[in-house]
ZAMARGU-4260 file (C-alpha; in steps of 0.2 Angstrom, whole numbers, plus 5000, padded with zeros to 4 digits):
<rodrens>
0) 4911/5103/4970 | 4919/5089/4960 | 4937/5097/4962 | 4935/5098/4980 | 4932/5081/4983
5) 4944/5077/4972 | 4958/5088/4984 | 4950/5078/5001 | 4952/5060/4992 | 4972/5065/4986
10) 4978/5074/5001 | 4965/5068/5014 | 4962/5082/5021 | 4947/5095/5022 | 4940/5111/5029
15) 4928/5111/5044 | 4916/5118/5029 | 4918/5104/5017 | 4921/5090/5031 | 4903/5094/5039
20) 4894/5096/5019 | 4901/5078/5015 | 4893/5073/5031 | 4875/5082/5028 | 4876/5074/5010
25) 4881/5054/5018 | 4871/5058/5034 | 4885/5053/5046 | 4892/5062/5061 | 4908/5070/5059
30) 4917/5057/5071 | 4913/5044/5057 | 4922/5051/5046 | 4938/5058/5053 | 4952/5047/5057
35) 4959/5043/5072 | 4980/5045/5073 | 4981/5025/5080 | 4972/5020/5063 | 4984/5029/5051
40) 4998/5020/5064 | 4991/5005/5061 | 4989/5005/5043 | 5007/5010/5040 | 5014/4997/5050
45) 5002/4984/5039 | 5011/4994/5024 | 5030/4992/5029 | 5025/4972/5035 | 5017/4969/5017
50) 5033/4977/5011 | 5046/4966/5021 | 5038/4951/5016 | 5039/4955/4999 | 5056/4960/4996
55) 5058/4941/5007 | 5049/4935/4994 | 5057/4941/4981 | 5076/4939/4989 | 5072/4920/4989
60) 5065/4921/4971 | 5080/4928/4965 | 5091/4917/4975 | 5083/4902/4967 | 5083/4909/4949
65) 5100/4911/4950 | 5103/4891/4960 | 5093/4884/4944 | 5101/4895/4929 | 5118/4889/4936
70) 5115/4872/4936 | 5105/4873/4918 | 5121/4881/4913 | 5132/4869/4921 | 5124/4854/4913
75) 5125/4862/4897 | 5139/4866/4899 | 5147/4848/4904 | 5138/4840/4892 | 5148/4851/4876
</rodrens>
């Protein structure tokens, strides 16, 4: 049903039921499908090395903002 694949997609996890109807219906083994524990370890570690380099990213960003609203300010001030 509709609500059932909807439960496998959000949680990610199935009964041996469900698990070998979805692969009757996409006609794949049940190997394909399942995931092995060194993929969900690698796709994490991708997701905290995304995360890093954006909070980098975005501690520089800031750090420059704040470098060129000074001196903005600064000249305006100086100026007055």
């Amino acid at each position: 049903s509709l609500r059932t694949i909807q439960r496998v997609e959000r949680y990610g996890n199935a009964s041996n039921d469900t698990l070998l109807g979805l692969c009757s219906v996409f006609e794949v083994n049940t190997a394909d499908i399942l995931a092995c524990d060194s993929d969900i370890t690698l796709e994490g570690a991708q997701i905290n090395k995304n995360e890093n380099v954006s909070f980098f990213s975005l501690t520089i960003a800031m750090f420059i903002g704040v470098i060129i609203g000074s001196l903005i300010t600064w000249m305006i001030v100086s100026v007055i």
